[in-house]
N, C-alpha and C positions, 0 to 999 in steps of 0.2 A: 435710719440705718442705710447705710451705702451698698448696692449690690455691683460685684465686681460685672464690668461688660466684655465679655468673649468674641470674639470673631474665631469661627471655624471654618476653615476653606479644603476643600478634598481635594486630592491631588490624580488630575489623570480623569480617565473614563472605566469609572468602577462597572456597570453594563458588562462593558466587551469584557474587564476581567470576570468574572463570573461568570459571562457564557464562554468562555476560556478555560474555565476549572471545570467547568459541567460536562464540557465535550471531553476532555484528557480523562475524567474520573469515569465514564461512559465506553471510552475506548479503552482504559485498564481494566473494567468488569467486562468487556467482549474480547479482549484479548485472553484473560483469568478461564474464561468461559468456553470461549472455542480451541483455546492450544491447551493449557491445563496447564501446571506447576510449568513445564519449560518455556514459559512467559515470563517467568518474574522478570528479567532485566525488564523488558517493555513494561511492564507493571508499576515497574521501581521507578521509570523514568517518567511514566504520565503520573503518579502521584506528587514526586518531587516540581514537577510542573502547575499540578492541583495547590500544592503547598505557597510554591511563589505568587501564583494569579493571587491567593487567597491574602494576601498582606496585602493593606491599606495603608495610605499613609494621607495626614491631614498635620495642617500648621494650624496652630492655635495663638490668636493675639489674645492676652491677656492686657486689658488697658490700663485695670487698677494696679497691678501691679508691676506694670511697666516690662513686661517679659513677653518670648516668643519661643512656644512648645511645637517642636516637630514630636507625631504621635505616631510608632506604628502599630496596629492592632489586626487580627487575623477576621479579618470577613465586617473590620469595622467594628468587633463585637469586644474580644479580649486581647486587653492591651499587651503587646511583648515588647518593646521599647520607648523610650521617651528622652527626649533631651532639649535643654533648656538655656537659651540664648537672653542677654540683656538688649532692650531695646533701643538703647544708649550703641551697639555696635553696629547700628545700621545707617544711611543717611540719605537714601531714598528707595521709593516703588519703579521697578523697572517693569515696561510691556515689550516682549522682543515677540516684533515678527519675522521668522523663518521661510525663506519661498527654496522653493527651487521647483525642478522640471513639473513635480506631481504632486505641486499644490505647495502647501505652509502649513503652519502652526504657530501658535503664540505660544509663548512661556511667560507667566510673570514670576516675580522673584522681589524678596528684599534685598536689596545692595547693601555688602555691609565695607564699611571704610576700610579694612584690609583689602578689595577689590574682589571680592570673590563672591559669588551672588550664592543668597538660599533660595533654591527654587521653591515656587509656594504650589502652581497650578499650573498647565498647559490646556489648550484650546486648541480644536480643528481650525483651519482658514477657513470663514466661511463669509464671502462680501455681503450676502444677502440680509446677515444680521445686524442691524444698526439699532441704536449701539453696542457694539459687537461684545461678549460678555468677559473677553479676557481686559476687555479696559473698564468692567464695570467692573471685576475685579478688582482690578488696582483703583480705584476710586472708593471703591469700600475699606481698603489695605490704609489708604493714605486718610481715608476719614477717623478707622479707628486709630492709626500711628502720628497724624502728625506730621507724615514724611513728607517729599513733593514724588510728585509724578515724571518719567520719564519715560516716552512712547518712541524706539528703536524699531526702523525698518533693515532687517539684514538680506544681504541676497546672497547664497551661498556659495552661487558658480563663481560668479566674478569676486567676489569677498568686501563689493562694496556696502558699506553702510551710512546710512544717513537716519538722523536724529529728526521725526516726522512730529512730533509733540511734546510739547513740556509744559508738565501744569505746576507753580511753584505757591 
C-alpha cells in the first residue's frame, strides 16, 4: 500500500505572531480593568487584532495526488478555510530576495503559468546562514514538485533585478 507524501511549509514567523496576540489580549484585559465598560472600543480593537495574529496559514504539497492546498486555521489548531490548486498550474519554484535601506527578506512562491505567483513562505535576510533556509525551502518545494528552481535578486530602490540562480 502506497502512502500519500505531504510537504507542509508554514508561512511567515508564527513566534512574533503569538507574542503579538498575547500582548494585544494583555492590553484588552488592562484596558477592561483600569477604565471599566468605557474601554470597549479599545477592547474591540486589540481583540480583533488578537483574532488576525491568531490565523495561520501553511501550503500543503500533496505529491500523490498531484495537488497544492493553501490551509488557513486559527493558532494552527482549527481549520477555517482551505483551497485547492492543480499542480499541473505551476511551472517553477521561485526564491525572491528583497533588499532595500533596512535589510531584506526572501519570499518563496510557486509560479504558476498564468504569471502570478502563490506565495508559499518568507524569510528574514540573514548572510550568516548558509545555506540560507528560504533556498532550502525551494529545494524541498522542487524535490517534492518536480519544478525547477529560480533564485531572484530584487532591489527595491533602483527596481533593478537580476536572476542570481537557476537550478533546472
Amino acid at each position: 500500500m502506497e502512502t500519500a507524501t505531504i510537504v507542509r511549509i508554514l508561512y511567515g514567523h508564527r513566534q512574533r505572531q503569538v507574542v503579538c496576540a498575547c500582548i494585544a489580549f494583555l492590553v484588552a484585559l488592562l484596558a477592561g480593568y483600569a477604565i471599566g465598560r468605557e474601554a470597549w472600543p479599545l477592547i474591540a480593537v486589540c481583540l480583533l487584532f488578537v483574532a488576525a495574529c491568531s490565523m495561520f496559514l501553511a501550503t500543503e504539497v500533496d505529491c500523490r495526488s498531484r495537488v497544492v492546498r493553501r490551509l488557513w486555521s486559527l493558532f494552527g489548531l482549527l481549520p477555517l478555510y482551505a483551497r485547492q490548486f492543480p499542480l499541473s498550474e505551476f511551472s517553477a519554484i521561485r526564491a525572491r530576495l528583497r533588499k532595500d535601506r533596512e535589510g531584506g527578506y526572501w519570499m518563496v512562491a510557486l509560479a504558476r503559468k498564468s504569471g502570478r505567483d502563490l506565495d508559499v513562505s518568507t524569510f528574514d535576510d540573514d548572510p550568516r546562514q548558509h545555506p540560507h533556509p528560504a533556498v532550502e525551502c525551494a529545494r524541498m518545494l522542487s524535490n517534492a514538485t518536480g519544478l525547477p528552481i529560480a533564485v531572484i535578486q530584487e532591489e527595491s530602490k533602483t527596481g533593478t533585478r537580476a536572476e542570481i540562480w537557476d537550478e533546472g
